[in-house]
N, C-alpha and C positions, 0 to 999 in steps of 0.2 A: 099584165100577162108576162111569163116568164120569158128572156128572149129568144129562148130554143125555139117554139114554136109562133114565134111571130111571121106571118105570112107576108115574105119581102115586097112592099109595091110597085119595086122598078123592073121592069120586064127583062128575064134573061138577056135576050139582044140587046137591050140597052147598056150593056156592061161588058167592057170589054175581056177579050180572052185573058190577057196580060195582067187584069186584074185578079179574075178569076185564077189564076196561075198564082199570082203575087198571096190570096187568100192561103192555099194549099199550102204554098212554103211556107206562109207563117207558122203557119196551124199543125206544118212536120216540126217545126223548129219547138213549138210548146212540147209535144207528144213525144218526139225519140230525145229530145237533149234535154229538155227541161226538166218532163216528166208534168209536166201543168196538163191534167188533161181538162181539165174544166174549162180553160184560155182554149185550147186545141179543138173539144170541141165546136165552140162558138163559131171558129175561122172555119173548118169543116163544113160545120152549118150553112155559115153564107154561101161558100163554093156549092157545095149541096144544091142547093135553092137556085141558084144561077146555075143549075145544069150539068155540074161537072162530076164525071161519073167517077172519080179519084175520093172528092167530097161525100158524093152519096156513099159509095164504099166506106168510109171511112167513120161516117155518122150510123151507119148500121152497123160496124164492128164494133163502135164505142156504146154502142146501146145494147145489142147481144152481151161484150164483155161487161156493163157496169163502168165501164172507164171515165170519170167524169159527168157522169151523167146517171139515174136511176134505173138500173135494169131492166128494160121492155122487147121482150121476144116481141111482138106485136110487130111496134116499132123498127126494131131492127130488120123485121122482113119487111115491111112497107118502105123502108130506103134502100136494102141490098136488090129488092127488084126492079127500083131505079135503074140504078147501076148495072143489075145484070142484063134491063131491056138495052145496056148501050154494048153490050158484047162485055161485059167485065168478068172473065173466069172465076176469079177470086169469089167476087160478089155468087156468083151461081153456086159457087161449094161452100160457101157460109150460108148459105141459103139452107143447106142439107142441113149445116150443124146445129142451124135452129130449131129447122122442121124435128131434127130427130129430140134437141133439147125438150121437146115438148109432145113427147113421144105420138111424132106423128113419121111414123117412119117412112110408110109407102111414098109418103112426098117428099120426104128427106130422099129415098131413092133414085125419085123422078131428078132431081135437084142434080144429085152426085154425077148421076151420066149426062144431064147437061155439062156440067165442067167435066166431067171425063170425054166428052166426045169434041170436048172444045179443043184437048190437049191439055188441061190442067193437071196437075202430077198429085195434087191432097183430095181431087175429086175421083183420080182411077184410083186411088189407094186406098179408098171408103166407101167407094163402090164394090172394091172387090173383097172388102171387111162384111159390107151385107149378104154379098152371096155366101161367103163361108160358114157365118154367123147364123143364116138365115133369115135377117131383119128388111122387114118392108117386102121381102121378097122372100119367091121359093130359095132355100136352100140348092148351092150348086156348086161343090167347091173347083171343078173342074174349069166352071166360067169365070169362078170369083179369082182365079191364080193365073187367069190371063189377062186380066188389068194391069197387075203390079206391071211397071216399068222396069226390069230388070237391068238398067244401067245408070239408076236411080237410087243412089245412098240411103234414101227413105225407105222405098219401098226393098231394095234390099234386106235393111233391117229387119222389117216386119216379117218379109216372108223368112228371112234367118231364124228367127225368133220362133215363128210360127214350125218351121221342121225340129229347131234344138228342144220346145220342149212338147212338141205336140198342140192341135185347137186346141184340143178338150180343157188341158192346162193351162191353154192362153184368152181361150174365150168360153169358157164351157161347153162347149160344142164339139160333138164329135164331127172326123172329116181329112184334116189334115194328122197324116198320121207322123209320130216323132220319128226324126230321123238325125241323130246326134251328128253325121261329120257332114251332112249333105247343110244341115244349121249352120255348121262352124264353118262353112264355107264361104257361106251368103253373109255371114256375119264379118268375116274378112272381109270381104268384097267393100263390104262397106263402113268398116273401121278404117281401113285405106285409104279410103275417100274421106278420112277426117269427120266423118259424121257419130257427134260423140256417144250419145244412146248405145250404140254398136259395138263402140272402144269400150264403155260399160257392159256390158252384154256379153262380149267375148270373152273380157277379163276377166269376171266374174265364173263365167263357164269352162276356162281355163283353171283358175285358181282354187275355185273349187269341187270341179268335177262331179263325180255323182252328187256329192251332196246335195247341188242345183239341179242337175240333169236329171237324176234318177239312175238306175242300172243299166249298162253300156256293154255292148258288145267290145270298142274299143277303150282303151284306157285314154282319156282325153283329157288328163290333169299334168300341169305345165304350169306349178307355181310363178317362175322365173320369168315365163311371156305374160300369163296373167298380170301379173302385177305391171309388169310392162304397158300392157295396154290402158290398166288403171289409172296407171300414173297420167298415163296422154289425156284422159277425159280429166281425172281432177283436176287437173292443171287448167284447162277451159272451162272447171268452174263446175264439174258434174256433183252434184251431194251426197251420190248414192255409194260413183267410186270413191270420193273423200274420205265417207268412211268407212268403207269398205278397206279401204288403204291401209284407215288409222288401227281398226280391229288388227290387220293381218301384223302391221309393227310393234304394236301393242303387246299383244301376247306372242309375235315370231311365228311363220308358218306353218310348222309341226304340231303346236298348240291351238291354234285358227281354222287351219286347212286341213291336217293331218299329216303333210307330208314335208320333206324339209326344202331349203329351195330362200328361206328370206328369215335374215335374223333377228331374233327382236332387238327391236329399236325405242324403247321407248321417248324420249323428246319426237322424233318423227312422228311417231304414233299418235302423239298429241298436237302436234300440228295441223294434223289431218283430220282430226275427231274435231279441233276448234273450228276450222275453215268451214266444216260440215252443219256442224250444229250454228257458227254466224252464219247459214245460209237459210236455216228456219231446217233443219233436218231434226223432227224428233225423237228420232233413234240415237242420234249422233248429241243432243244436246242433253238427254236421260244418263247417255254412258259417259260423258262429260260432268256431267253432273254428281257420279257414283264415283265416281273414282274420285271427285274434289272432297267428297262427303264421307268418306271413308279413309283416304291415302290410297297411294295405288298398290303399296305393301299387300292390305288389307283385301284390297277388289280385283288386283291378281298376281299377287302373291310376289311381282316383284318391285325394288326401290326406283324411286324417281321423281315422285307429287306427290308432296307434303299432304296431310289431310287439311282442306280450309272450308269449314262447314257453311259461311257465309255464301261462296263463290259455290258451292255443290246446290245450295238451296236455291239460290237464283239460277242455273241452269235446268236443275230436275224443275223448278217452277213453269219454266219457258216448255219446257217439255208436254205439263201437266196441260198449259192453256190453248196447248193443239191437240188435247183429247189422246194424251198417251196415259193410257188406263196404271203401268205400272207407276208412270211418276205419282197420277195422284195418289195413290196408294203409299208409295215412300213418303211423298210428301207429307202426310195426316200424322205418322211415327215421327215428323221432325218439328 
């Protein structure tokens, strides 16, 4: 019998805390430094089974995510309600995320406001995703936007997000109606607070104005802070601002964005399209890819990247095996 589910025969109380402690830290030391989840979660497991609601969380987030272990919804909620009968927040709003993975929403609901009324901040912020959205429950946008924690870099974002381009745009749902600067505001609020999603978000909606937003009573395009803010999440590793970054150097802001404000840069530009596309970005790894397989003469029209059809072929490749419809397409003409 495999050792996951071997039924431990020494009685909780027989075992002390210190061990049971001793178990967890190992079992973080596999999972955040290692990366072993398969070592991590066996130590999990023990803690688990001796009671420790750290363990039982922990063995039902690695069985929800597939981490080391074979993916079982089931499973994952048979040990996150361990965990959540010991008060564990966490465990209650993974609870939701299963319920809803298995589109059982009205229990995912039930789930959410347990961790929302616990005080958990990923449970008010998906609770009030259901009211807006209208899942598991009535539709209520007026209840669903008195969860969000508005001093809360997360739920900032979402609700920024949620006025800069409208629900209907963000969740197909009509409700929250767009409201461009009352967006940029919340979305400050909480690029501020170094929350990078945000720093993506703003910058993007700075740098390229309507083009994202849509039609604006205000002019809200600010190439020079955009790209400002871009740079702050790329640099923490974001793949959307990366290449976001790399396009606007690449072809210079006037040609990108429409407006003037950042010159083309090409070495830059490729910096940022490579960091994007090593980060598994198929956008970023297609147009890495096109411009090795062409030169960048030929893909936009100015000098910089020699053509090297090799290095184009193995990027638009990597591109193709994440289901980006145009690489396979290139691909088949090469």
């Amino acid at each position: 019998m495999c050792l996951y589910f071997v039924t431990y025969t020494v009685l909780a109380q027989n075992i002390s805390q210190s061990q049971i402690e001793n178990w967890v830290k190992i079992a973080d030391t596999y999972y955040l430094d290692d990366e072993n989840y398969s070592k991590a979660f066996e130590y999990y497991m023990k803690a688990a089974n001796a009671g420790s609601p750290e363990g039982q969380y922990m063995v039902g987030k690695m069985f929800l995510d597939g981490d080391g272990v074979l993916q079982s919804y089931s499973s994952a909620i048979t040990w996150l309600k361990k965990a959540a009968a010991q008060d564990d927040t966490e465990a209650m709003y993974l609870l939701g995320v299963a319920y809803h993975n298995i589109h059982l929403d009205n229990i995912a609901v039930e789930w959410y406001r347990k961790a929302a009324k616990s005080g958990n901040i990923n449970g008010r912020n998906n609770l009030a995703i259901c009211y807006i959205k209208g899942e598991g429950i009535t539709q209520d946008v007026s209840e669903g936007m008195k969860w969000f924690v508005y001093d809360n870099p997360e739920s900032l974002y979402i609700v920024g997000t949620l006025y800069l381009l409208g629900s209907e745009k963000v969740y197909g749902k009509i409700g929250v109606q767009q409201d461009v600067m009352k967006g940029l505001e919340y979305l400050r609020k909480a690029a501020e607070q170094d929350y990078v999603s945000a720093q993506t978000q703003l910058g993007l909606a700075l740098a390229y104005g309507e083009e994202l937003v849509g039609p604006s009573t205000a002019n809200i395009q600010n190439v020079t802070e955009g790209v400002r803010w871009l740079h702050k999440a790329a640099e923490q590793g974001d793949d959307l601002a990366q290449f976001k970054m790399g396009c606007i150097y690449l072809l210079g802001s006037v040609e990108e964005c429409g407006v003037f404000g950042v010159s083309q840069n090409i070495t830059e530009g490729m910096k940022w399209i490579r960091k994007a596309a090593e980060q598994g970005d198929d956008f970023a790894q297609f147009s890495l890819g096109c411009i090795y397989l062409l030169g960048s003469v030929e893909f936009i029209g100015s000098p910089g990247v020699s053509k090297n059809v090799t290095e184009g072929k193995k990027w638009i490749s990597k591109a193709a095996e994440q289901g980006n419809e145009a690489a396979r397409i290139l691909l088949e003409k090469y």
